[in-house]
N, CA, C and O atoms as a GROMACS GRO file, in nm:
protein
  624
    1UNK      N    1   3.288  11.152   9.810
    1UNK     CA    2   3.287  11.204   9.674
    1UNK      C    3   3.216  11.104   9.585
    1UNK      O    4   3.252  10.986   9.587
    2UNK      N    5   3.104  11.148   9.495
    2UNK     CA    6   3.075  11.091   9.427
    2UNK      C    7   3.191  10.985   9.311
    2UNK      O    8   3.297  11.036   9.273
    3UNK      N    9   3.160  10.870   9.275
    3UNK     CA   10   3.281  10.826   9.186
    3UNK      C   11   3.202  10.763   9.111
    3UNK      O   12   3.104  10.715   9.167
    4UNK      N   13   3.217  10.744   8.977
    4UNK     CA   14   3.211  10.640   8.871
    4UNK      C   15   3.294  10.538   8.862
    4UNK      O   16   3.409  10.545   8.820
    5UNK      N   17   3.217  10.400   8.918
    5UNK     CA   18   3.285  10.259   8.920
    5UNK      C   19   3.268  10.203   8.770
    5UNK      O   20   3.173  10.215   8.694
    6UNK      N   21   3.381  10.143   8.753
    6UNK     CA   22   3.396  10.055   8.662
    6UNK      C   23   3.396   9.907   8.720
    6UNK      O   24   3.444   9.913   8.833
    7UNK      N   25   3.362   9.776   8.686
    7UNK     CA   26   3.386   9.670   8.688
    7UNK      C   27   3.457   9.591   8.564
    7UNK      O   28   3.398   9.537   8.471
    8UNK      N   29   3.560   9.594   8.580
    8UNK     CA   30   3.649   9.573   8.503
    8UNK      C   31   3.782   9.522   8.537
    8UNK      O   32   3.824   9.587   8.633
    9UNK      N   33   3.872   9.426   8.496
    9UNK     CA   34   4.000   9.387   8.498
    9UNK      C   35   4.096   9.504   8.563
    9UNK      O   36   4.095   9.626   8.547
   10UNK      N   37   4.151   9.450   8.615
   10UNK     CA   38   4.289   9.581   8.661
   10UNK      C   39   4.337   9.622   8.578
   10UNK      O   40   4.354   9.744   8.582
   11UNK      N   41   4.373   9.567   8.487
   11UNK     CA   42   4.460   9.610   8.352
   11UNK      C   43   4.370   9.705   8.309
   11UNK      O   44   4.439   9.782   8.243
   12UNK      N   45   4.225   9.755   8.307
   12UNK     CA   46   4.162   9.899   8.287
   12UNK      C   47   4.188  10.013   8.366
   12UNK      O   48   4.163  10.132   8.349
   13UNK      N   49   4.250   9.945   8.465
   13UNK     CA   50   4.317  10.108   8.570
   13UNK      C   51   4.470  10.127   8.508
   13UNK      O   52   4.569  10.062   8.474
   14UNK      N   53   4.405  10.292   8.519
   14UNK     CA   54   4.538  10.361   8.490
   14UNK      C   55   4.685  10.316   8.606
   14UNK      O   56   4.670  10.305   8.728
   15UNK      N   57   4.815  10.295   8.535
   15UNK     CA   58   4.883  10.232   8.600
   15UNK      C   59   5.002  10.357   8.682
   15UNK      O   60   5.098  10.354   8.758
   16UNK      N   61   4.940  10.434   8.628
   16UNK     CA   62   5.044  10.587   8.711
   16UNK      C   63   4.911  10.671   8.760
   16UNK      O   64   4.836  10.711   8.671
   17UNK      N   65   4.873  10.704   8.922
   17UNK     CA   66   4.811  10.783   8.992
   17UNK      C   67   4.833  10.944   8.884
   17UNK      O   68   4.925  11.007   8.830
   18UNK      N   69   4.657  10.950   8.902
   18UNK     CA   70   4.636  11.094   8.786
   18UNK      C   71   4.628  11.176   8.886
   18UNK      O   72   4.565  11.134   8.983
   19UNK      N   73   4.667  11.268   8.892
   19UNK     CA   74   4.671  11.428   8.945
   19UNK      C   75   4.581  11.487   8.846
   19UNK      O   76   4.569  11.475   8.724
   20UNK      N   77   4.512  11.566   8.950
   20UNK     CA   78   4.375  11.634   8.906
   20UNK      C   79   4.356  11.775   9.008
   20UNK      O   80   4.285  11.779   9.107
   21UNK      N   81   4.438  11.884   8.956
   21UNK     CA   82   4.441  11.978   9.010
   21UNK      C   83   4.470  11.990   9.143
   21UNK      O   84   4.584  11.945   9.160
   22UNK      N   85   4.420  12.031   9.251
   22UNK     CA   86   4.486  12.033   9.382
   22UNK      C   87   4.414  11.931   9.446
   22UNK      O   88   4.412  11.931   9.569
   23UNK      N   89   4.337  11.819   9.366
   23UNK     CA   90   4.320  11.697   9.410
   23UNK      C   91   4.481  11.587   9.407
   23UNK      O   92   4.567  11.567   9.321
   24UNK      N   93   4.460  11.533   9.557
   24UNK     CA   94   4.536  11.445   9.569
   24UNK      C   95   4.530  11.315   9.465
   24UNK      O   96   4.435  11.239   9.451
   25UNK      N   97   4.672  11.311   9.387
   25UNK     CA   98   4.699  11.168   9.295
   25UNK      C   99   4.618  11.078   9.362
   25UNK      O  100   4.630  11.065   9.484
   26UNK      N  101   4.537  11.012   9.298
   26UNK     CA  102   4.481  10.884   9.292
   26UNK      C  103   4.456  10.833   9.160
   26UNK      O  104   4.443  10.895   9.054
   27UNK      N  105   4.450  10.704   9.182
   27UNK     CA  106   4.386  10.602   9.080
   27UNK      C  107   4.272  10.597   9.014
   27UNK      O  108   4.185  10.535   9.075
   28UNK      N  109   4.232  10.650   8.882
   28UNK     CA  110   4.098  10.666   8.895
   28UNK      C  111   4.107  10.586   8.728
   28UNK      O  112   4.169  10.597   8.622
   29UNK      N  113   3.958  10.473   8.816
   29UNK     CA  114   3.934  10.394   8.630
   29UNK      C  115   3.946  10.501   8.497
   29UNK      O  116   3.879  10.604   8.507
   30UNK      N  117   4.030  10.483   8.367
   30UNK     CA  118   3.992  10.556   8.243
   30UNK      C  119   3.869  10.562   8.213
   30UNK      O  120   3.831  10.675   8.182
   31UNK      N  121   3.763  10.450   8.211
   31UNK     CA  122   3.654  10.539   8.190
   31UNK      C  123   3.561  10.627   8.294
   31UNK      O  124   3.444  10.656   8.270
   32UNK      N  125   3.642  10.672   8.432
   32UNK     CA  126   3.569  10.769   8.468
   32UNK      C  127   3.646  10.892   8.472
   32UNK      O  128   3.601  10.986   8.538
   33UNK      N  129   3.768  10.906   8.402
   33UNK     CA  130   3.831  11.003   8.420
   33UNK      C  131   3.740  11.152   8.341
   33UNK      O  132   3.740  11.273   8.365
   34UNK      N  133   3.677  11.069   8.247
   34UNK     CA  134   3.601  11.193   8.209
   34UNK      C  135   3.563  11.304   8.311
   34UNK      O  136   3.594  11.423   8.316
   35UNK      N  137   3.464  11.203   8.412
   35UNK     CA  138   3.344  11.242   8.503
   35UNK      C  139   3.470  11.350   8.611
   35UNK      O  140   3.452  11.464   8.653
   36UNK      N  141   3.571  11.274   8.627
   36UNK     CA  142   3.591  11.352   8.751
   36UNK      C  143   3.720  11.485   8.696
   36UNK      O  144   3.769  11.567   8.773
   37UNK      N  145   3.754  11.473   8.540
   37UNK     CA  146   3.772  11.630   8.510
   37UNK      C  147   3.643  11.715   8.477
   37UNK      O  148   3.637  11.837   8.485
   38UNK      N  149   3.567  11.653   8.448
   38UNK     CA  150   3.422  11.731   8.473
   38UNK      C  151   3.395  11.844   8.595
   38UNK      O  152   3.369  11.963   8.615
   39UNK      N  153   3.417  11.736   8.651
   39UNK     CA  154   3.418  11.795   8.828
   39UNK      C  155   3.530  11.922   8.852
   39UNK      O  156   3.496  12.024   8.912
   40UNK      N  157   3.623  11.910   8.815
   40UNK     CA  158   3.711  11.973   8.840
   40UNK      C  159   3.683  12.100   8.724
   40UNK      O  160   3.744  12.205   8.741
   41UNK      N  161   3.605  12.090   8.626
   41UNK     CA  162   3.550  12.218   8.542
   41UNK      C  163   3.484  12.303   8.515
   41UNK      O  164   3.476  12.400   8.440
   42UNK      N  165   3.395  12.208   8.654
   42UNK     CA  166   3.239  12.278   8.719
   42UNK      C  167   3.168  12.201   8.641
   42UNK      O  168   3.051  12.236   8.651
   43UNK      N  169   3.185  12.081   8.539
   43UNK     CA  170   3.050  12.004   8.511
   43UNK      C  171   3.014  11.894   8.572
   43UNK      O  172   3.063  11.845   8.674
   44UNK      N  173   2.929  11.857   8.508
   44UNK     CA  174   2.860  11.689   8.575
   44UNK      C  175   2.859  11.636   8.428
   44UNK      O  176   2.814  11.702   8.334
   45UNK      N  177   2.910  11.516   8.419
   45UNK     CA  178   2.912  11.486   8.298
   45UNK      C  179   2.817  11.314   8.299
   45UNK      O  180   2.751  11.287   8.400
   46UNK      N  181   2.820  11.244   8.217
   46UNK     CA  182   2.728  11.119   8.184
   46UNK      C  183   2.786  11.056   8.097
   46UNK      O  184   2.879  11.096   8.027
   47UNK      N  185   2.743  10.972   8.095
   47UNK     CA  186   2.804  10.866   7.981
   47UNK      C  187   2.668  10.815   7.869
   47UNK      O  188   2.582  10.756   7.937
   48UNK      N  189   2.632  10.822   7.735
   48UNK     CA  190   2.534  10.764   7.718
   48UNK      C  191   2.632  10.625   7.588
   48UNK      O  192   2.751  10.608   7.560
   49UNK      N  193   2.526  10.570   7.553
   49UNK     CA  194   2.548  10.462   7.458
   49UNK      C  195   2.498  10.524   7.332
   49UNK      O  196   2.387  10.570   7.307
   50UNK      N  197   2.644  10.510   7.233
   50UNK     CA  198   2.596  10.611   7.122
   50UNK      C  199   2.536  10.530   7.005
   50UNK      O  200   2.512  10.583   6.896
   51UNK      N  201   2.506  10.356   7.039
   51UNK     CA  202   2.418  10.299   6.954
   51UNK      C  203   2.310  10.280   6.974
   51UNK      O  204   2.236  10.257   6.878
   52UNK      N  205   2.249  10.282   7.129
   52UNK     CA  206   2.136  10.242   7.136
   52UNK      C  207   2.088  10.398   7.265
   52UNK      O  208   1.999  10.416   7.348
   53UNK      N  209   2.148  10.439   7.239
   53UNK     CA  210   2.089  10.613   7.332
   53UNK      C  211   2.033  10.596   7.490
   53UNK      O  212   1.962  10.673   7.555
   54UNK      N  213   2.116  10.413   7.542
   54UNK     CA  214   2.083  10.467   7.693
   54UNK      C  215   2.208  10.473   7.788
   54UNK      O  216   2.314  10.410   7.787
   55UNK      N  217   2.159  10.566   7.868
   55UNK     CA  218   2.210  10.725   7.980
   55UNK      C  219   2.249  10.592   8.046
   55UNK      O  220   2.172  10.496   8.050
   56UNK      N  221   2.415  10.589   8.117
   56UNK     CA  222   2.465  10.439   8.198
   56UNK      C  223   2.461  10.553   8.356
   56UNK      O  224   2.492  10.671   8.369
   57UNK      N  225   2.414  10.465   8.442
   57UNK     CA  226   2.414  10.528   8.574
   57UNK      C  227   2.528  10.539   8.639
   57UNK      O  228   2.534  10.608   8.741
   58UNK      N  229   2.631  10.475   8.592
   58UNK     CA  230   2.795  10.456   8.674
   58UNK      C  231   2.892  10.483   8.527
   58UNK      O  232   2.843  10.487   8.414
   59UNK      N  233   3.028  10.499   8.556
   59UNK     CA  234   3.123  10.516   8.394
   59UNK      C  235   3.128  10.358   8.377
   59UNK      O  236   3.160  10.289   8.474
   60UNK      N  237   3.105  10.316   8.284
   60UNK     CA  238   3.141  10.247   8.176
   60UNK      C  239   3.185  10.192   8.076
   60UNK      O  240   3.132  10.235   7.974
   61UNK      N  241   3.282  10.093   8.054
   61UNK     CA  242   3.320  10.024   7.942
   61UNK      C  243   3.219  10.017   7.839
   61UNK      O  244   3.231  10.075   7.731
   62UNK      N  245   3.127   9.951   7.870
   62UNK     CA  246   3.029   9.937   7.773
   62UNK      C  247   2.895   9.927   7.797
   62UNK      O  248   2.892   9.899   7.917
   63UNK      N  249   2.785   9.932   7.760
   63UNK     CA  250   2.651  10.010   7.764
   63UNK      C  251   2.604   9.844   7.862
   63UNK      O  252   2.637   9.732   7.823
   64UNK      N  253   2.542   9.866   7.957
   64UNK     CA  254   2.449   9.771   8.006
   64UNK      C  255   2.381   9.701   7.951
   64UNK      O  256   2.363   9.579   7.957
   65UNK      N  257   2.320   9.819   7.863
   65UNK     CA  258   2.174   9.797   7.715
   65UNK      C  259   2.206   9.657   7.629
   65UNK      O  260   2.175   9.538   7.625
   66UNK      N  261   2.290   9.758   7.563
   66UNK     CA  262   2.373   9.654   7.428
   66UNK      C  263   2.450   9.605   7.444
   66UNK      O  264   2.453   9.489   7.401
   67UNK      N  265   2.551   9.655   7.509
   67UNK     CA  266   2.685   9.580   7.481
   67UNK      C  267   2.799   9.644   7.409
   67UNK      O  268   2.911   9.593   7.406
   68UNK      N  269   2.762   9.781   7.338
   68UNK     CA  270   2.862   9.838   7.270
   68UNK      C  271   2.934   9.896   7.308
   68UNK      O  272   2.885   9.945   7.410
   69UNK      N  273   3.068   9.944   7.292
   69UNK     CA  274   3.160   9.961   7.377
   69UNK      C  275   3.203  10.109   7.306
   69UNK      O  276   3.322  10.139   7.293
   70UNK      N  277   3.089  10.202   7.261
   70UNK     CA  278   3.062  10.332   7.216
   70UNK      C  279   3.011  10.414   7.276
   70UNK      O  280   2.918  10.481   7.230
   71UNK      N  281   3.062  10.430   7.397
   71UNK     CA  282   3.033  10.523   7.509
   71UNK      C  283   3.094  10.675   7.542
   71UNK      O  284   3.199  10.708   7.598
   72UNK      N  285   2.978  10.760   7.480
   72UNK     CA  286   3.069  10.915   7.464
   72UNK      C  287   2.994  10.965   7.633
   72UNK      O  288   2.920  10.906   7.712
   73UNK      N  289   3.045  11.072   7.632
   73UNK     CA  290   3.001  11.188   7.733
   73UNK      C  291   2.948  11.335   7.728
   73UNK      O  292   2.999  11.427   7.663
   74UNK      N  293   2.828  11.342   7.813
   74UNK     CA  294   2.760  11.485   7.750
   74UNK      C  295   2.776  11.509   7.900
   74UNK      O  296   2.818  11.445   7.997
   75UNK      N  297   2.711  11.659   7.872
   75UNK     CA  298   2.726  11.706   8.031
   75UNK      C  299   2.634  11.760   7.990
   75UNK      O  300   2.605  11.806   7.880
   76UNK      N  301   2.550  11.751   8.153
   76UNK     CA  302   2.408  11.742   8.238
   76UNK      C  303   2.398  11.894   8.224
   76UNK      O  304   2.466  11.985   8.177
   77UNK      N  305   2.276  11.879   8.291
   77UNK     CA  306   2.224  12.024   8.288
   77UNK      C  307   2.210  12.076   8.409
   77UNK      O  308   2.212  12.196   8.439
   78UNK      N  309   2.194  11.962   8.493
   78UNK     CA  310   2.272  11.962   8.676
   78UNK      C  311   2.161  12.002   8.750
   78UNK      O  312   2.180  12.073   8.849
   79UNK      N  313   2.015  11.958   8.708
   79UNK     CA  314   1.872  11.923   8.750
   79UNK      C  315   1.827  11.772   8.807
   79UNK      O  316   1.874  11.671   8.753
   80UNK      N  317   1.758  11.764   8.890
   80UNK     CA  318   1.772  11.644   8.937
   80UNK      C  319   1.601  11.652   9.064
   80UNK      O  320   1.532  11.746   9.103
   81UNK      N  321   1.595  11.546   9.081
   81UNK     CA  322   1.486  11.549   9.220
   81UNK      C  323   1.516  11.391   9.304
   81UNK      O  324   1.524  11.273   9.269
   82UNK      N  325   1.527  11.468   9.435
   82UNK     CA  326   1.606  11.420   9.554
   82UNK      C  327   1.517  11.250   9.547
   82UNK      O  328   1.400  11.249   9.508
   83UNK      N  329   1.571  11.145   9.580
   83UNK     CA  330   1.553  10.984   9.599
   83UNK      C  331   1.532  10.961   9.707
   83UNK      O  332   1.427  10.924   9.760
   84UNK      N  333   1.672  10.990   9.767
   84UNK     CA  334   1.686  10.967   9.912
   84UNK      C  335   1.720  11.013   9.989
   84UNK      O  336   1.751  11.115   9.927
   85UNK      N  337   1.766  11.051  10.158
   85UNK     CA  338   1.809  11.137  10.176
   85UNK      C  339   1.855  11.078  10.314
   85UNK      O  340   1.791  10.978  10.349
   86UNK      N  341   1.958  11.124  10.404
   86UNK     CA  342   1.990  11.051  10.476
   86UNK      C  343   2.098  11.201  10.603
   86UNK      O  344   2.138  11.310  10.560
   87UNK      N  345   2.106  11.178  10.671
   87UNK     CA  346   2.181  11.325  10.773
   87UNK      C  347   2.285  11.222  10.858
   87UNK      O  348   2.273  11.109  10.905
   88UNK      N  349   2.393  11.322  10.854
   88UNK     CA  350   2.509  11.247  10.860
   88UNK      C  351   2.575  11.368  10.974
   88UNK      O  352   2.606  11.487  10.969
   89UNK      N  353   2.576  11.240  11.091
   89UNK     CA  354   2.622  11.324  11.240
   89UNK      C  355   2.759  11.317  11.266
   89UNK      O  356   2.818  11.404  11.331
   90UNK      N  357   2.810  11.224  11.222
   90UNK     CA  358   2.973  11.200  11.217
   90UNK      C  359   3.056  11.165  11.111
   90UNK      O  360   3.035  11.068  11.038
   91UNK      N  361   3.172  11.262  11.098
   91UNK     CA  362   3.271  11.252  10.987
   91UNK      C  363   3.408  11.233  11.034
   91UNK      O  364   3.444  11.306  11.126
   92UNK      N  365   3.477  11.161  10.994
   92UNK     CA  366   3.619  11.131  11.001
   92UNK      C  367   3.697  11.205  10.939
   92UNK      O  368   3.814  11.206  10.978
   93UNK      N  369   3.651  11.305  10.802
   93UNK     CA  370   3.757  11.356  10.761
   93UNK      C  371   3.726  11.543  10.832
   93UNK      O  372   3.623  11.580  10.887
   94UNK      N  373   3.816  11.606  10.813
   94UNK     CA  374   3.832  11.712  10.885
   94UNK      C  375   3.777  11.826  10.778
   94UNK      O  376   3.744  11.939  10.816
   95UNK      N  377   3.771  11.788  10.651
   95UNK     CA  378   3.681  11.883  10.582
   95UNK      C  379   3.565  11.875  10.609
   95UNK      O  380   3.512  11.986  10.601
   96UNK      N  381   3.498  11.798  10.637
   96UNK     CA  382   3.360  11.745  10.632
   96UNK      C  383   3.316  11.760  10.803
   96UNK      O  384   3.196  11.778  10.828
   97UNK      N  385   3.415  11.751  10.917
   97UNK     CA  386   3.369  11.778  11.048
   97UNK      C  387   3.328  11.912  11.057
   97UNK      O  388   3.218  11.925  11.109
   98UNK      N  389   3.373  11.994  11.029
   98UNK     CA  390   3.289  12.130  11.062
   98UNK      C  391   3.102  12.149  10.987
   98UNK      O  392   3.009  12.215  11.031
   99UNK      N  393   3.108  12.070  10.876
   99UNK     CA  394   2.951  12.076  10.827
   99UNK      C  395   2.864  11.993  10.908
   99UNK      O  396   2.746  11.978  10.877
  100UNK      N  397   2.924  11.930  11.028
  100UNK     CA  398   2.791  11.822  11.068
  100UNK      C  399   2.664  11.900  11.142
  100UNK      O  400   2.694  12.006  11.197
  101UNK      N  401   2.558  11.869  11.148
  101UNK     CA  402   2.495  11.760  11.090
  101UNK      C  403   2.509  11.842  10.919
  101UNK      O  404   2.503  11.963  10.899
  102UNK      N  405   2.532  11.716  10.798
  102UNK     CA  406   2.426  11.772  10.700
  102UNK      C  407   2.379  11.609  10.648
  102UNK      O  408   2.382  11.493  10.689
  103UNK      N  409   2.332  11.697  10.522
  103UNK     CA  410   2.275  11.571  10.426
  103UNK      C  411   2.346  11.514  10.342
  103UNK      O  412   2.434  11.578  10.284
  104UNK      N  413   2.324  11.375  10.315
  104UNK     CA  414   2.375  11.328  10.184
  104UNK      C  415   2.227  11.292  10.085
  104UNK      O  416   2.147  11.212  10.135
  105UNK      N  417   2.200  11.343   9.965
  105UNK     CA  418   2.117  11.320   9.915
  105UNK      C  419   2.165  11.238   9.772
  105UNK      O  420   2.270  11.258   9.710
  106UNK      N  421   2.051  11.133   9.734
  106UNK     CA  422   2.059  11.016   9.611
  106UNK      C  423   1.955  11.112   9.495
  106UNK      O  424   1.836  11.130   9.521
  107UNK      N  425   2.020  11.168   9.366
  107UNK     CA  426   1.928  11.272   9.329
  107UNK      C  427   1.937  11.203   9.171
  107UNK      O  428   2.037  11.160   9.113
  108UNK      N  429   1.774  11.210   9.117
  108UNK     CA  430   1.769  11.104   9.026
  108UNK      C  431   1.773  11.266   8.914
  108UNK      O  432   1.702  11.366   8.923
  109UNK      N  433   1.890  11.231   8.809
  109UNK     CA  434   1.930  11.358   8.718
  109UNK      C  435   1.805  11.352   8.619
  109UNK      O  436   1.731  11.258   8.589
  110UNK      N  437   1.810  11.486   8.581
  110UNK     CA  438   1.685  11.501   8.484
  110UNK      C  439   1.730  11.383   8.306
  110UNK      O  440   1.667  11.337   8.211
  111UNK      N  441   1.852  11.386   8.349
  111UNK     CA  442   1.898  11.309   8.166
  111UNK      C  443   1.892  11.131   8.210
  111UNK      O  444   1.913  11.047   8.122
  112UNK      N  445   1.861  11.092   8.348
  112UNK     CA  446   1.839  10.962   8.383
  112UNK      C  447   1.920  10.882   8.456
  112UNK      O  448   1.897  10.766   8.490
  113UNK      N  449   2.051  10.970   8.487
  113UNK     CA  450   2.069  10.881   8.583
  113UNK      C  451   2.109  10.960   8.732
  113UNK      O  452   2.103  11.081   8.751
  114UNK      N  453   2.153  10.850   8.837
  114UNK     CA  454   2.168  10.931   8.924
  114UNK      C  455   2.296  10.964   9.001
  114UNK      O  456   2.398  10.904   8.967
  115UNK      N  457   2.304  11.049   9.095
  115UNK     CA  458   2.415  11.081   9.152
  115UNK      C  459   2.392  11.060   9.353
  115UNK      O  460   2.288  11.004   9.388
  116UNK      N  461   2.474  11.098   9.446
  116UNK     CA  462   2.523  11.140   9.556
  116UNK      C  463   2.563  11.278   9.524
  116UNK      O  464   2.649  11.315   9.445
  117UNK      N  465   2.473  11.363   9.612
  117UNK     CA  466   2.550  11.496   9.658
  117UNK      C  467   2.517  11.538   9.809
  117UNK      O  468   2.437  11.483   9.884
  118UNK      N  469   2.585  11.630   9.829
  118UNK     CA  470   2.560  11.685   9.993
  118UNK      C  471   2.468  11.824  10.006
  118UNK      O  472   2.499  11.936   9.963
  119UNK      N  473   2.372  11.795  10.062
  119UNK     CA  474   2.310  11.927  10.046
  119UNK      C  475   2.381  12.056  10.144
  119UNK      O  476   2.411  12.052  10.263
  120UNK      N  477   2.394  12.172  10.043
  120UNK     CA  478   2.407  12.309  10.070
  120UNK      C  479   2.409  12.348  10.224
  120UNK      O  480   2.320  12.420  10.268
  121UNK      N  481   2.490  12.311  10.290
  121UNK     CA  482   2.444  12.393  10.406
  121UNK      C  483   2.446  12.524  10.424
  121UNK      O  484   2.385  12.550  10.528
  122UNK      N  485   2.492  12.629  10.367
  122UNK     CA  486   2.508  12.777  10.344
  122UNK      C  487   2.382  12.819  10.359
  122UNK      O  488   2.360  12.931  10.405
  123UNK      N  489   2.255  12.715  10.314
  123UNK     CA  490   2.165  12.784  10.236
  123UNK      C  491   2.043  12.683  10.297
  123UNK      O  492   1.933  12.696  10.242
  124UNK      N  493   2.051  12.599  10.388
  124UNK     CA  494   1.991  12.574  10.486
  124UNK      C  495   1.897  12.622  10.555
  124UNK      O  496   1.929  12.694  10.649
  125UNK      N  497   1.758  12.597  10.530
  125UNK     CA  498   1.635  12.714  10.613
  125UNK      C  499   1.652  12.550  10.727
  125UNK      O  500   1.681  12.441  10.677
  126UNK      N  501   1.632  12.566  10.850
  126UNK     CA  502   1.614  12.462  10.939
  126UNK      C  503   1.456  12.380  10.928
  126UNK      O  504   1.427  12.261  10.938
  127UNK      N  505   1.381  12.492  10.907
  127UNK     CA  506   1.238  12.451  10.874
  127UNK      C  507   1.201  12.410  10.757
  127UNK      O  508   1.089  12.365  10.730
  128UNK      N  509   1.325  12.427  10.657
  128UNK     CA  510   1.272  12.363  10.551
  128UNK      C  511   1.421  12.244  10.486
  128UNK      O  512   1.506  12.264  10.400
  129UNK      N  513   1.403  12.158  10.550
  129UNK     CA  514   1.498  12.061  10.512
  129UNK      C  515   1.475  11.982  10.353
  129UNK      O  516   1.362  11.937  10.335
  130UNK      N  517   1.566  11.965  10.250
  130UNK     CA  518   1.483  11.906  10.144
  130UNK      C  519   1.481  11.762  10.209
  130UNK      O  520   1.558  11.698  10.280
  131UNK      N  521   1.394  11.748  10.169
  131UNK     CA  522   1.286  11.623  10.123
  131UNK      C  523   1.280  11.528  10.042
  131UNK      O  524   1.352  11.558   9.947
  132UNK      N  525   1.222  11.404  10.021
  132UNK     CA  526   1.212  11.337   9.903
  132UNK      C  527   1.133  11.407   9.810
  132UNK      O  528   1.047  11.475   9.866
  133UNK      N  529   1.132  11.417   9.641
  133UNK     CA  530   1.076  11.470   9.572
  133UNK      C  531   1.120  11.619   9.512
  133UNK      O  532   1.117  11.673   9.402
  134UNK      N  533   1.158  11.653   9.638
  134UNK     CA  534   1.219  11.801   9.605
  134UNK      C  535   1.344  11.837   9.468
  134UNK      O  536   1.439  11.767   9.433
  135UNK      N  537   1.310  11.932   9.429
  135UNK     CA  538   1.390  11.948   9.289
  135UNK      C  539   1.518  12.035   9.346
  135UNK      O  540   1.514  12.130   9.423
  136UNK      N  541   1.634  11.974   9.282
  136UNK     CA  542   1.755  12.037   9.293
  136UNK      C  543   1.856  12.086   9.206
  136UNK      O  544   1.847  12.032   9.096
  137UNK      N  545   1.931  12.152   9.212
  137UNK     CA  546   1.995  12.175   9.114
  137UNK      C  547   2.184  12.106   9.173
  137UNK      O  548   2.219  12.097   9.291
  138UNK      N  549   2.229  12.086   9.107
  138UNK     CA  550   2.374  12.000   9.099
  138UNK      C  551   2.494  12.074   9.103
  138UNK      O  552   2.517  12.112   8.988
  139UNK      N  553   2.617  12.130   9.212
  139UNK     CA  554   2.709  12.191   9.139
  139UNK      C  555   2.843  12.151   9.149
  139UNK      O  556   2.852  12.100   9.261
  140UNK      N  557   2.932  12.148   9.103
  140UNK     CA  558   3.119  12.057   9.205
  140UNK      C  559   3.129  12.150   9.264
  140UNK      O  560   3.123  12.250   9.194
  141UNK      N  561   3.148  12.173   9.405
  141UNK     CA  562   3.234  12.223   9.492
  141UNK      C  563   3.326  12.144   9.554
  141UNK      O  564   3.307  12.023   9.548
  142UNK      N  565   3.440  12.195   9.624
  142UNK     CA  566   3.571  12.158   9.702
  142UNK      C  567   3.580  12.154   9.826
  142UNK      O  568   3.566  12.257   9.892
  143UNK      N  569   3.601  12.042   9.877
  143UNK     CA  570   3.608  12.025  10.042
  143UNK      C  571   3.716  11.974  10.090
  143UNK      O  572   3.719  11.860  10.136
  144UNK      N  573   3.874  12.092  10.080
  144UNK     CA  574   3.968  12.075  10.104
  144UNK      C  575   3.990  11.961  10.001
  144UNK      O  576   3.907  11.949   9.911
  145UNK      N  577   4.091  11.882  10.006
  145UNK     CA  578   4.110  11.810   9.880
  145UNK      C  579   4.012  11.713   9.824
  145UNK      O  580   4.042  11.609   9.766
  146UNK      N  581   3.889  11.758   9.850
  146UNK     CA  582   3.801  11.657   9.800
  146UNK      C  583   3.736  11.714   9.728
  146UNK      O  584   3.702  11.830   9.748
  147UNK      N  585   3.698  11.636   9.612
  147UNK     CA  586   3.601  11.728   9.505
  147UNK      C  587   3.429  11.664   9.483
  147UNK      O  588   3.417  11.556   9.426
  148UNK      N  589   3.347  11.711   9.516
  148UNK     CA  590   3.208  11.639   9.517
  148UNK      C  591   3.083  11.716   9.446
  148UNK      O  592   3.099  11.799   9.357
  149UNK      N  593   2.972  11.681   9.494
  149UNK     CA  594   2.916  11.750   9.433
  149UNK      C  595   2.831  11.828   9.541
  149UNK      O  596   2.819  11.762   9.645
  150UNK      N  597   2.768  11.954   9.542
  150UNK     CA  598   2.622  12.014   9.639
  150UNK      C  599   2.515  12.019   9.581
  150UNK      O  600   2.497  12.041   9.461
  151UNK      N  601   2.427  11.997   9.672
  151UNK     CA  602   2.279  12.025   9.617
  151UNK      C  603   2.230  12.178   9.668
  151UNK      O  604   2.269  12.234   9.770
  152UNK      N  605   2.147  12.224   9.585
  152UNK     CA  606   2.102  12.358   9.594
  152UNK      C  607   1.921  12.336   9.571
  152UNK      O  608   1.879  12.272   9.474
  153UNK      N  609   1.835  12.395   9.664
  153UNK     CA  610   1.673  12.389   9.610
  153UNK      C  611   1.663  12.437   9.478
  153UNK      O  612   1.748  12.527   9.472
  154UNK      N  613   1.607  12.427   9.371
  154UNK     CA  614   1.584  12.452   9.252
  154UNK      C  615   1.430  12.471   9.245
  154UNK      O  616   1.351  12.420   9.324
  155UNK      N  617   1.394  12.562   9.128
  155UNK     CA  618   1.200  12.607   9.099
  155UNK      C  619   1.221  12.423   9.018
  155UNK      O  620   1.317  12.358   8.977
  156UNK      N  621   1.085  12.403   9.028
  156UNK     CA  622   1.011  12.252   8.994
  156UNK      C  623   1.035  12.297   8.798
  156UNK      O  624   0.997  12.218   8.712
   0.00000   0.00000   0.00000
């Protein structure tokens, strides 16, 4: 599952495990709790810096840029074109064993920053595997108690 890291003191983690729908309680830093009720709403959300207007690639305390610790959240438009891409033959968890082989793709978002998602296997042509470059579109789906994101081919 994609996650937004914080680097930050412990005392920034929430000290009671958040329940997040029929996601299993875990610990998740306050400033990414945004991102991952996002997920759970069908968005993709971001963090930008509301003094100096730059897009943070992970959740954040405070802006990389500046330094200000005025960090709101917009949600994406869930466009993106694939970085990296990598096929993944073995899984340990039992949601994820029935999809093997697929992809994990590094997809750089159209608002600047980037994510991890798994590409679509539903929708899988064999002859046409995405690629680096290839344009995608972003959505949360559920993999038994896991919440992540898929990639889908998208028009350029």
């Amino acid at each position: 599952m994609p996650m937004a890291v914080c680097f930050q003191p412990m005392s920034h983690y929430s000290s009671k495990p958040v329940s997040l729908g029929a996601m299993k309680a875990i610990s998740i830093p306050r400033c990414a709790k945004p991102f991952v009720e996002g997920l759970n709403d069908g968005l993709i959300r971001y963090q930008m810096c509301s003094r100096c207007s730059t897009v943070q690639n992970l959740a954040r305390y405070r802006c990389l840029a500046c330094g200000a610790n005025e960090l709101g959240w917009k949600d994406s438009v869930g466009l993106g074109i694939v970085e990296a891409a990598t096929e993944i033959r073995r899984a340990s968890d039992p949601a994820f064993q029935a999809m093997i082989p697929y992809a994990i793709l590094l997809v750089r978002m159209q608002e600047g920053f980037s994510l991890m998602a798994i590409e679509d296997s539903e929708a899988i042509n064999p002859k046409q595997v995405m690629q680096i470059g290839d344009c995608v579109r972003l959505r949360a789906r559920r993999w038994g108690d896991h919440m992540g994101l898929v990639a889908f081919r998208a028009s350029p």
